[in-house]
C-alpha positions in Angstrom: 139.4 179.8 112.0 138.6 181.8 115.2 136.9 184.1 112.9 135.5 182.4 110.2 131.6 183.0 109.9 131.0 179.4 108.5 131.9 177.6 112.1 129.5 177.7 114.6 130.8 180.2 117.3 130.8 177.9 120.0 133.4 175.7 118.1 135.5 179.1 116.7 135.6 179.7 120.7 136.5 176.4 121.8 139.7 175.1 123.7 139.7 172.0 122.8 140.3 169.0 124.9 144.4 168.0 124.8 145.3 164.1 125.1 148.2 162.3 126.8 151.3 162.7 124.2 151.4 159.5 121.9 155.2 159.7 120.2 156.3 157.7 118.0 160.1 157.9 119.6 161.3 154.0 120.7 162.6 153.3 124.1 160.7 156.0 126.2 159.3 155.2 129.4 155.9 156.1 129.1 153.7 156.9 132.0 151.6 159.7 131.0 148.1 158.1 129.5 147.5 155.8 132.4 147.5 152.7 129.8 148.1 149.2 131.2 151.4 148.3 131.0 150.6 144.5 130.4 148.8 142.6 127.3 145.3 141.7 127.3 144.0 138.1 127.9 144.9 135.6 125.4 141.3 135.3 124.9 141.2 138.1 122.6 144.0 137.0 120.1 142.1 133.7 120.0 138.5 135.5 119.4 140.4 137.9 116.2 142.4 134.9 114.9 139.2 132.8 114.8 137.4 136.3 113.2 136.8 135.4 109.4 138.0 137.8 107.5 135.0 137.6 104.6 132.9 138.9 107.7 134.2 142.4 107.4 132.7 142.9 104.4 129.2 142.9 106.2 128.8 146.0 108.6 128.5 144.9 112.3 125.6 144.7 114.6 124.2 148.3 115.2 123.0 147.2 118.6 126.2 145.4 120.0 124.4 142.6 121.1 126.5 139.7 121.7 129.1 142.4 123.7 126.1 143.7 125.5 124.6 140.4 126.6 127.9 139.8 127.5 128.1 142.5 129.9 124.3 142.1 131.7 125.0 138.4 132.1 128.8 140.0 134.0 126.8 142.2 135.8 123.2 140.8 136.3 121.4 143.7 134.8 119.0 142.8 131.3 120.2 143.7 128.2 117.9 146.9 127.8 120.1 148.2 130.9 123.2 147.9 128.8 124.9 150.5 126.2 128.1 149.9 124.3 130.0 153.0 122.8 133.2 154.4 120.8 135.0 154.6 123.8 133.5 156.2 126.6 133.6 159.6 125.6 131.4 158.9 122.8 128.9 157.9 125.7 129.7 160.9 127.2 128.9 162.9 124.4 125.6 160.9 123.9 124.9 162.2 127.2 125.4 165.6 126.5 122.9 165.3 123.6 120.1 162.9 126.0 119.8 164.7 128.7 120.7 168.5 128.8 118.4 171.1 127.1 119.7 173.8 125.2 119.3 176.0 128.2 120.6 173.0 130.4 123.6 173.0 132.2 126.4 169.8 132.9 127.9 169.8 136.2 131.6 168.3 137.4 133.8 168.7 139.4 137.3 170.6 139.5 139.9 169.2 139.2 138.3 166.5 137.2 138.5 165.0 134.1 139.2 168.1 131.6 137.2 166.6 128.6 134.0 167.9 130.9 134.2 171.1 129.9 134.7 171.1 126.9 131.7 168.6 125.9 129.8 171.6 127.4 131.2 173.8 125.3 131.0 171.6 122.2 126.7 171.5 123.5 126.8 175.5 123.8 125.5 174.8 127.5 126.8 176.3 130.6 129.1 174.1 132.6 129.3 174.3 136.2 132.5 173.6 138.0 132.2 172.5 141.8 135.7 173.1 143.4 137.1 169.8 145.5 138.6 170.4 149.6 142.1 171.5 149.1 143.3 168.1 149.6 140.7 167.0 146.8 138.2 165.2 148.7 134.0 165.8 148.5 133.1 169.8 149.1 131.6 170.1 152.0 128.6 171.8 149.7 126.6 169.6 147.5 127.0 170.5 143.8 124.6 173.1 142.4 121.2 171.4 140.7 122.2 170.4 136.7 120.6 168.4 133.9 123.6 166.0 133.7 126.1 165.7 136.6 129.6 163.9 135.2 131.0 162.3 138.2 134.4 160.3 138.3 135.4 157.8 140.6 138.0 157.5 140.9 138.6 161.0 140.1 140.7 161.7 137.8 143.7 163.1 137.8 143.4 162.7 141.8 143.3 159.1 141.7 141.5 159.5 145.1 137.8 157.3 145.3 135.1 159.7 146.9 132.8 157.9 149.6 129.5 155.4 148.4 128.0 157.0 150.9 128.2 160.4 149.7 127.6 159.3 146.0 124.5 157.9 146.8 123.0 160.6 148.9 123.9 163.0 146.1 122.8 161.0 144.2 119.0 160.7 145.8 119.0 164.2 145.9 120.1 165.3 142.7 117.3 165.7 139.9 119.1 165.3 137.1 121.3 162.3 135.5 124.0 161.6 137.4 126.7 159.5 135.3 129.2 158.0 137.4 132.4 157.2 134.9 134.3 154.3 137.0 137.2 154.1 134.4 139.8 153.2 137.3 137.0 151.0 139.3 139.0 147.5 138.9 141.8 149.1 141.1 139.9 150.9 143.7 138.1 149.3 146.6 134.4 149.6 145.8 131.8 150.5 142.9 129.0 152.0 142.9 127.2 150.1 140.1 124.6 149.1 142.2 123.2 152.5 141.9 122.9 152.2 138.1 120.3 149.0 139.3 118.8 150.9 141.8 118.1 154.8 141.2 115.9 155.7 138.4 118.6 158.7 137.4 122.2 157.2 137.6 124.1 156.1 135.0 127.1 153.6 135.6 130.1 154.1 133.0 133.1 151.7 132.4 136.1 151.0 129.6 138.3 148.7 128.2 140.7 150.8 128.1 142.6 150.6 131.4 142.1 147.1 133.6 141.1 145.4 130.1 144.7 146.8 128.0 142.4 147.5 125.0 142.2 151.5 124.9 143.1 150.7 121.2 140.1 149.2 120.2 138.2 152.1 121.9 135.2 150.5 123.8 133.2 151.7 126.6 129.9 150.8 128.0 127.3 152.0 130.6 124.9 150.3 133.0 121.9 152.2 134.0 117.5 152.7 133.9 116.3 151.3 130.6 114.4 154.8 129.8 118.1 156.4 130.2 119.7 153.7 127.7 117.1 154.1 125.0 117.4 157.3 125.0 121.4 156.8 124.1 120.3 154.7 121.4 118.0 156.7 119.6 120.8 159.7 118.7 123.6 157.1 118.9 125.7 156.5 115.1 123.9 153.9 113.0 126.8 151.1 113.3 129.3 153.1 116.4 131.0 149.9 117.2 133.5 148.0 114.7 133.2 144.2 114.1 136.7 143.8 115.5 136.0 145.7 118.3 133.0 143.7 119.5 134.6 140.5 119.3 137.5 141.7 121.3 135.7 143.4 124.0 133.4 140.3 124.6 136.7 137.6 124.3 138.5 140.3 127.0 135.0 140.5 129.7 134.7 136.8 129.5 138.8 136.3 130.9 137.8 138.1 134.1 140.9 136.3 135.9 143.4 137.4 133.4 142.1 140.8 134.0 141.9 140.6 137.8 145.3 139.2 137.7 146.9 142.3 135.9 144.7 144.6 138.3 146.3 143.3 141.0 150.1 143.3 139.7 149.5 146.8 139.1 148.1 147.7 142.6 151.4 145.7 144.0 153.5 147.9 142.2 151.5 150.8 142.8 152.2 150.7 146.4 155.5 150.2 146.4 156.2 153.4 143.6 154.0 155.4 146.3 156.4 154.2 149.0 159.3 155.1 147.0 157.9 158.3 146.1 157.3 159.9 149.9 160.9 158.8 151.0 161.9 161.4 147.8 160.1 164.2 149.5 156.8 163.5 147.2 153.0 163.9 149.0 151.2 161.4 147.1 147.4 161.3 147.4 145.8 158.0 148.5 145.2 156.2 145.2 142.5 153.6 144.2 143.4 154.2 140.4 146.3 152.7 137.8 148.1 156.1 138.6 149.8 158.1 141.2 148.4 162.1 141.7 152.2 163.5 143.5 153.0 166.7 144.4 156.9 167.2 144.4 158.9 168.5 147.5 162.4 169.6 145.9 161.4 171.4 142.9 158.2 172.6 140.7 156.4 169.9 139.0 156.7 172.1 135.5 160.2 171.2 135.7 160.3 167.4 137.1 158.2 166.8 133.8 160.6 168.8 132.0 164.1 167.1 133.9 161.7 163.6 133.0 161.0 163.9 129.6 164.5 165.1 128.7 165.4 161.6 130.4 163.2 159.8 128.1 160.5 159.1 130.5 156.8 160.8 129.9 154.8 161.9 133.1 151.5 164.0 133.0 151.3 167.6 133.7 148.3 169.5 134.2 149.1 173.3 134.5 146.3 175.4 136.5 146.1 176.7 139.6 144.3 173.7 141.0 146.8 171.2 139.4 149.8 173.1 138.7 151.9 171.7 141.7 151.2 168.1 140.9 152.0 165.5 138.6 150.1 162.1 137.3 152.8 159.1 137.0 150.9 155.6 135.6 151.3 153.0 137.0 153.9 150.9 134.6 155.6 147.8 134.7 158.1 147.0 137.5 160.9 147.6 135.3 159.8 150.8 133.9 158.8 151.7 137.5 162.6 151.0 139.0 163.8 153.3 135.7 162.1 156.1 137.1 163.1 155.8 140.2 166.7 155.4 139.6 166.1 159.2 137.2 164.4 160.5 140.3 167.1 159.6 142.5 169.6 161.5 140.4 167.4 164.5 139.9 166.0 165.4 143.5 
């Protein structure tokens, strides 16, 4: 492939973004995909039950609507303001494709969520890495100027918030689209949607996929200026979100306490794994996410993954010299949380 003349070069060139590991072996502990540990809201096995299956015959609404009203109505925005995607990544592909020339650039920062990178690679644009504070705070530079700034907060794999404050002064002084990807926002202390109401050039991301349980139906959305959400529509695909998919998205936003209820079981447990975690010698970074960024004291993090995994439990390892002394450990039920614990304890 690398030098096959009827793939574009770009793609022949590419290192290509690497998921979480999804095995199919039974009884592991898995903690490395920052999925919620619990089940969605009943809501949504009522809304599929109650689907008819004849309707799957028909394709689905292209625009998403009733999941979209949905969302304004959650979020008192109009239902031009509103995009539903595949996922969020599909928006954040979109984006690439919206709002970045061909001699653009897409801005991020480092360490950040890797997919960045490679969507500008994917776009054949230059990507522009701005390095984090050694302890993976806001630089004490602003960014340099870009056509599309990907900005995650929480950060990922970090789990550290960055201030409003600074968000929204970048913000005013940034000229291009700023997307602000608030995956983990349901845990953390604060949002920054407002913004998306407010500034003519942010862009306010969520997903289903952590505080919802539903990163298998693959549904993300984004708030933000009507201009900016046409513009995702126009190049979007024709029908990008499944029947199924619609219905369960908009049965999950309506539960809000089932989902605020899990957010906050998981925050409970969070703290207490971060507790448990510093009297083993661990440095954990303040977390507002459904994960735990942990630097280990004893021993390389290459080989706690390793020592983990042989113990049946999956943990997150980013080599690089940025990320190569930490690991990311979701956030998982109590039970699973007390089996790595009792591993740990034997291992450090």
């Amino acid at each position: 492939m690398m030098n096959n003349p009827l793939i574009r070069k770009s793609v022949r060139t590419l290192e290509a973004y690497t998921p979480g590991e999804q095995p199919r072996r039974p009884g592991l502990v898995k903690l490395n995909t920052n999925e919620n540990p619990y089940p969605p809201s009943p809501w949504v096995a009522e809304a599929l039950t109650a689907l008819p299956v004849e309707t799957l015959r028909l394709y689905p609404d292209p625009a998403s609507t009733g999941l979209r009203q949905t969302i304004a109505d959650l979020h008192e925005v109009g239902l031009d303001q509103v995009f539903a995607g595949n996922g969020s990544d599909e928006i954040l592909a979109l984006c690439t494709r919206a709002f970045v020339e061909d001699d653009g650039t897409i801005g991020y920062f480092m360490p950040s969520y890797s997919l960045y990178p490679v969507l500008a690679a994917i776009r054949a644009v230059r990507g522009v890495a701005s390095e984090l504070t050694e302890s993976f705070e806001w630089p004490a530079r602003d960014p340099e100027p870009a056509s599309l700034f990907f900005l995650t907060n929480p950060n990922a794999p970090t789990s550290m918030q960055f201030p409003k404050g600074k968000i929204s002064a970048f913000c005013k002084r940034f000229s291009g689209v700023v997307l602000v990807d608030e995956a983990y926002v349901d845990f953390a202390r604060e949002s920054c949607l407002d913004l998306a109401k407010t500034r003519p050039n942010v862009l306010v991301m969520r997903t289903m996929s952590k505080s919802y349980s539903l990163a298998g139906i693959r549904c993300g959305y984004v708030v933000g200026p009507e201009p900016l959400i046409s513009a995702l529509f126009k190049i979007k695909d024709s029908y990008n979100l499944n029947r199924l998919t619609q219905v369960a998205a908009t049965a999950a936003l309506k539960d809000q306490a089932s989902m605020r209820e899990n957010a906050e079981r998981i925050k409970a447990t969070r703290g207490r794994l971060s507790t448990e975690l510093e009297k083993l010698g661990f440095t954990v970074s303040p977390s507002e996410a459904n994960f735990l960024w942990a630097k280990p004291g004893r021993q390389t993090a290459g080989a706690l993954f390793e020592a983990l995994k042989a113990e049946g439990i999956l943990i997150r390892y980013f080599p690089g010299e940025r990320t190569g002394d930490h690991v990311r450990i979701t956030v998982g039920t109590d039970e699973e949380v007390d089996r790595l614990l009792e591993v740990l304890g034997g291992l450090i």
